[in-house]
C-alpha positions in Angstrom: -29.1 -162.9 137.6 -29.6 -163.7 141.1 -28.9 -159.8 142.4 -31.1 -158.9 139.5 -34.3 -160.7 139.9 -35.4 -160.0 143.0 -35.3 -156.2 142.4 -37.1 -156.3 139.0 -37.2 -159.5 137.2 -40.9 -159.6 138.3 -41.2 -156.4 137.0 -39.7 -157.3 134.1 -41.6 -160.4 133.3 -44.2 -160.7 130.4 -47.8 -159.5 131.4 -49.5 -162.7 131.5 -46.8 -164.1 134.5 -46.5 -160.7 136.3 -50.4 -161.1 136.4 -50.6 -164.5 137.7 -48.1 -164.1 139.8 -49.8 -160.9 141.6 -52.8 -162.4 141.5 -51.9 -165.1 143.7 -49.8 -163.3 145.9 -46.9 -165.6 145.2 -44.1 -163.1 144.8 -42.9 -163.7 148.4 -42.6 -167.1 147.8 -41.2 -167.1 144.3 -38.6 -164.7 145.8 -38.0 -167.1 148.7 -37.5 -170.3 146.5 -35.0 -167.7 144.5 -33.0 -166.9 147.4 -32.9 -170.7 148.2 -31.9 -172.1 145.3 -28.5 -173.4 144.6 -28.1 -172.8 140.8 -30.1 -171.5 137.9 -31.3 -174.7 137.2 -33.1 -175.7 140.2 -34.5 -172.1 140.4 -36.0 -172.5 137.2 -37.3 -176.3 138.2 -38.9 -174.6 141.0 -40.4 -172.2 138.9 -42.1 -174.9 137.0 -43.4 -176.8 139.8 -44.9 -173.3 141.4 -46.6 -172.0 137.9 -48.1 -175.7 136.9 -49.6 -175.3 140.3 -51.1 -171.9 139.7 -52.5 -172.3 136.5 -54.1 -175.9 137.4 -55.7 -174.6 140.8 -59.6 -173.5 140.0 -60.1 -170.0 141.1 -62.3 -169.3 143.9 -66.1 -169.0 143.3 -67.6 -165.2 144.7 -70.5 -166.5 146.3 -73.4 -163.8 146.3 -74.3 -162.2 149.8 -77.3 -162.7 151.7 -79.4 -159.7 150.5 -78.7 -161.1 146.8 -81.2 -164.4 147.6 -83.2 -161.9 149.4 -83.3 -159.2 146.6 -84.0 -162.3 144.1 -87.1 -163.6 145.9 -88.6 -160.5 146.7 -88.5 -159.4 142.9 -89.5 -163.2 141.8 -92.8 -162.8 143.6 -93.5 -159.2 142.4 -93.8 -160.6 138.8 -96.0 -163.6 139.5 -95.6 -167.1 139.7 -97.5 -167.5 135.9 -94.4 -165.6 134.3 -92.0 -167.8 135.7 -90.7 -170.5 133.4 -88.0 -171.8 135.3 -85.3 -171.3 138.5 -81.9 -172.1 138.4 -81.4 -174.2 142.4 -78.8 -171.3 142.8 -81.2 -168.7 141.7 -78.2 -167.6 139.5 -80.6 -167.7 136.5 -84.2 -167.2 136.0 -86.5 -167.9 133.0 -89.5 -165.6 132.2 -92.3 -166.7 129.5 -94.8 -164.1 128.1 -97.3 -164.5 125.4 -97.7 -161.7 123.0 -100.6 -160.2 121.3 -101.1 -163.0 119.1 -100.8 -165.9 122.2 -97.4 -166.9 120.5 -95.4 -167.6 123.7 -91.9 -166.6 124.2 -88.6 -167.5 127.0 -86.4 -164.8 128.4 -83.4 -166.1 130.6 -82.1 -163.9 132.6 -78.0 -164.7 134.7 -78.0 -162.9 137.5 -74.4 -161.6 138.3 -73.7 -162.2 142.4 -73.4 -158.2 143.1 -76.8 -158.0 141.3 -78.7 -155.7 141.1 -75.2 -152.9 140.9 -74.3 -155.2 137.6 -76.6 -155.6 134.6 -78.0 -158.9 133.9 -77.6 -161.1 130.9 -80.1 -161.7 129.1 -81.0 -164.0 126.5 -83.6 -164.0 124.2 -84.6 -165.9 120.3 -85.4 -162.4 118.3 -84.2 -161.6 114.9 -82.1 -158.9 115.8 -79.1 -158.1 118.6 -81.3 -156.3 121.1 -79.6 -153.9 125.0 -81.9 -153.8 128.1 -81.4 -150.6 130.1 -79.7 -151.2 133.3 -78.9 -148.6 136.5 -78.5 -150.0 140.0 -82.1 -149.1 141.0 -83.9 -151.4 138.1 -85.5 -154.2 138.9 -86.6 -157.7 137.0 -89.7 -155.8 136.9 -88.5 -153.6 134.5 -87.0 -156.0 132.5 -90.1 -157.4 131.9 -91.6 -154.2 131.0 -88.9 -154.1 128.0 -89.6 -157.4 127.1 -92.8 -156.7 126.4 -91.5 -153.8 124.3 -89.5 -155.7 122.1 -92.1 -158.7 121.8 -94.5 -155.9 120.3 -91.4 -154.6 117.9 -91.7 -158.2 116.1 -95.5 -159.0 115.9 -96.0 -158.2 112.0 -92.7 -160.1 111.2 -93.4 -163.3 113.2 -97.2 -162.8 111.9 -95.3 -163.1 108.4 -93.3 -166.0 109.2 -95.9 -168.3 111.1 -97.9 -167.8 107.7 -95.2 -169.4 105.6 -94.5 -171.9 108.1 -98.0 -173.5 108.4 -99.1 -172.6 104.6 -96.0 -174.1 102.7 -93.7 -176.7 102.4 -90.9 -174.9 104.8 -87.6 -177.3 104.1 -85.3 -175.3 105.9 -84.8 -174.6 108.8 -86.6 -178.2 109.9 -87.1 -176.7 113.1 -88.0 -172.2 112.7 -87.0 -170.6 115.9 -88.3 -167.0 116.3 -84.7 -165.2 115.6 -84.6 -167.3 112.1 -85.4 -164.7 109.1 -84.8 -167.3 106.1 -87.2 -170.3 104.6 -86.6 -172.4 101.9 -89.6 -173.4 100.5 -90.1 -176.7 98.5 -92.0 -176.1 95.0 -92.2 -179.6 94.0 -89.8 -181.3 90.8 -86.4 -180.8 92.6 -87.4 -177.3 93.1 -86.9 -174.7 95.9 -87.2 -170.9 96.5 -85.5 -168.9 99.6 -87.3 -165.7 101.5 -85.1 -164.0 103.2 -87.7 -161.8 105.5 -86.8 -158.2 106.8 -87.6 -158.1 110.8 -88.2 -154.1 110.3 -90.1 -154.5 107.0 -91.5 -157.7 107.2 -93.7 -156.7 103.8 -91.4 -155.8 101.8 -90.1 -157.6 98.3 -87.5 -159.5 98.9 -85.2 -161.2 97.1 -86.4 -164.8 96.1 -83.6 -167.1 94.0 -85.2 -170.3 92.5 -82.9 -173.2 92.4 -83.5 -175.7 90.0 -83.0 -177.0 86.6 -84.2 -174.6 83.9 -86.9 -176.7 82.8 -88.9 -176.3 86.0 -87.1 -173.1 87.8 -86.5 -171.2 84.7 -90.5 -170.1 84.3 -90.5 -169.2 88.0 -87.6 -167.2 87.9 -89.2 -165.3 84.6 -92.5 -164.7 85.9 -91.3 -163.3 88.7 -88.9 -161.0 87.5 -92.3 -160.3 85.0 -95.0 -159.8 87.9 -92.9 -157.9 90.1 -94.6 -154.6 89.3 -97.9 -156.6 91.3 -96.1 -156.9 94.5 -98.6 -155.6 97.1 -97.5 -154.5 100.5 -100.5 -154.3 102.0 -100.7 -158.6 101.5 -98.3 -161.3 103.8 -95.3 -162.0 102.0 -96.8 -165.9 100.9 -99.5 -164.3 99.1 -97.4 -161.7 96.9 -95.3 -164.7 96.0 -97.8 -166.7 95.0 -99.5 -163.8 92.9 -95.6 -163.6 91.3 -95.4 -167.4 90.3 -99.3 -167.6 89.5 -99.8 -170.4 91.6 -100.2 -171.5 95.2 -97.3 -172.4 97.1 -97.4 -175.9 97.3 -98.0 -177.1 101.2 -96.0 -179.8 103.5 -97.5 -183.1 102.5 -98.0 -185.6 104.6 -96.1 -188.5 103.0 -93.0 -187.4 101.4 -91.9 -188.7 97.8 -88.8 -190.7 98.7 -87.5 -189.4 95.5 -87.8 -186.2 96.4 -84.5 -184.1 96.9 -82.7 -181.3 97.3 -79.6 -182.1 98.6 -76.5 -182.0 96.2 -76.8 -185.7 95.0 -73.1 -186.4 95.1 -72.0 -185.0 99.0 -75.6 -185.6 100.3 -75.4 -182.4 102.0 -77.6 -179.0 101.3 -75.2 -176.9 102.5 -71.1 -177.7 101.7 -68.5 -177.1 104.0 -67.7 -173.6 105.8 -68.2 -172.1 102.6 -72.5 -172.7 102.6 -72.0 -173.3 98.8 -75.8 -174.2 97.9 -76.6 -177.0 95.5 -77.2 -174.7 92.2 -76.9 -176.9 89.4 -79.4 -179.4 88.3 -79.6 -181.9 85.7 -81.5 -181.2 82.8 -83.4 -184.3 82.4 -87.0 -183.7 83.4 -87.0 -187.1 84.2 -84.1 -186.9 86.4 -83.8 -182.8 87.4 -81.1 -184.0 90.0 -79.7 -181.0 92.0 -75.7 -180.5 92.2 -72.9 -178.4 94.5 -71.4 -176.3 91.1 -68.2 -177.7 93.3 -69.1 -181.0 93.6 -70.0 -181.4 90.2 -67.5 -180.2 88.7 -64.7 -182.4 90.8 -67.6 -185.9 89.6 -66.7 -184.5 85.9 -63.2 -183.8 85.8 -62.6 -187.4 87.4 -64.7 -189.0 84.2 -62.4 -189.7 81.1 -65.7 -189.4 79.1 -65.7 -185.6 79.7 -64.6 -182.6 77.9 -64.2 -179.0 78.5 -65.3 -176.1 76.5 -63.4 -172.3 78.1 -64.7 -172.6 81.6 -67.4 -174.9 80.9 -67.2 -178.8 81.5 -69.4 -181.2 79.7 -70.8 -185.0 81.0 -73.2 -187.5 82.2 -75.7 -187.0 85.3 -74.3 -189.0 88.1 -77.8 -190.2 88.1 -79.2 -190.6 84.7 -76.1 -190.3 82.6 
């Protein structure tokens, strides 16, 4: 072992080692503490001591040079103090904020690697879609912005689409719409919701809208619109066509909130369960009551009820609420 090792047991080694090892320029001194060792064992205690040390000493941070600060502030004040949003103290990180056509305002931020400009930027943005900047070593922030302005034009019609359902309805999810968010759910009133899923690249189109409920109340909304969707109008924002569909306004936010109303599962208290996003799609069929229900949640509350019977796949027993 000891003739071996210092010839190729480096070599040898798995990648991750051989790595840190070269990394850190420590193969001199690994093969010093080899040649000084006594025994196998000691070698190997000496080996622990030197890799606990690698692996807890914090790599080095690459400061940029000084034409990167320079480079920065130059291209800061070519865009204007009123597009500036924020600086990080580095200047590692810039935020930009541009209104589009319709004064809706939006945030870019923009990390700046420390060999900028040869590197491309990061940038992060809150639009539906996964969207690339072009990048060569001659572009500037400048151009960036140009192409943020591109992409802010891109969306127009489908944020135009959204910001209509958000201040015309009774949006219950998400509580707080960011502009990359292409779902609402939509409160209808009696334990009653629909979901829009929006298309950012036809925001006009039909899309598919479930009802959840019980049958008393979502059962004529889910008929009328599989009965009215021959009137679907592209020409008209998506809240419009919907409400032509169910024959009646969507219902909007009000401004004190029945503390009976619900549409979480009324066992877990949760809209959503677990990782699975299992929504609550059973309701009780009291009109009195119209409770809504995880199908797994419900089914676990009826199986532990010695009142209960099952038919095939079908269990039968009392509302947790209303019995």
């Amino acid at each position: 072992f000891f003739m071996l090792f210092p010839l190729s047991g480096i070599n040898n080694c798995c990648p991750s080692l051989k790595q840190l090892l070269q990394n850190r320029n420590q193969e001199v001194i690994l093969r010093q503490r080899l040649n000084q060792s006594q025994d196998l064992e000691s070698f190997l205690v000496e080996l622990k001591d030197l890799l606990e040390r690698l692996l807890s000493a914090k790599p080095k941070q690459i400061l940029p040079s000084p034409a990167y600060y320079s480079r920065v502030v130059k291209e800061i004040e070519s865009l204007g103090m009123d597009v500036l949003a924020g600086l990080h103290p580095s200047l590692e990180s810039i935020q930009l904020r541009l209104k589009d056509k319709a004064d809706r305002e939006h945030l870019l931020e923009v990390q700046l690697p420390p060999d900028f400009p040869q590197s491309r930027p990061n940038c992060k943005l809150s639009v539906p879609e996964k969207v690339s900047f072009k990048w060569t070593p001659q572009s500037s922030l400048l151009d960036i912005v140009e192409q943020f302005t591109e992409i802010l034009e891109h969306y127009q019609l489908f944020w135009s689409v959204m910001d209509d359902i958000d201040q015309n309805t009774w949006v219950l999810e998400p509580e707080l719409p960011s502009r990359h968010i292409t779902l609402r759910r939509i409160a209808l009133g009696n334990h009653t919701t629909l979901t829009l899923e929006i298309s950012p690249e036809n925001p006009l189109a039909q899309p598919n809208i479930p009802v959840m409920g019980s049958n008393a109340f979502a059962g004529p909304i889910r008929e009328a619109i599989v009965k009215n969707s021959h009137l679907w109008d592209q020409k008209k924002l998506v809240r419009e066509n919907v409400e032509t569909l169910i024959g009646k306004k969507l219902p909007p936010r009000p401004k004190i909130i029945d503390p009976e109303f619900s549409v979480e599962c009324g066992i877990c208290y949760s809209f959503k369960l677990g990782a699975t996003d299992e929504l609550p799609t059973r309701s009780c069929e009291n009109i009195q009551c119209n409770k809504p229900f995880h199908h797994t949640c419900l089914s676990e509350w009826l199986r532990s009820l010695p009142s209960a019977r099952q038919s095939f796949d079908t269990i039968y027993g009392p509302c947790p609420y209303c019995n």
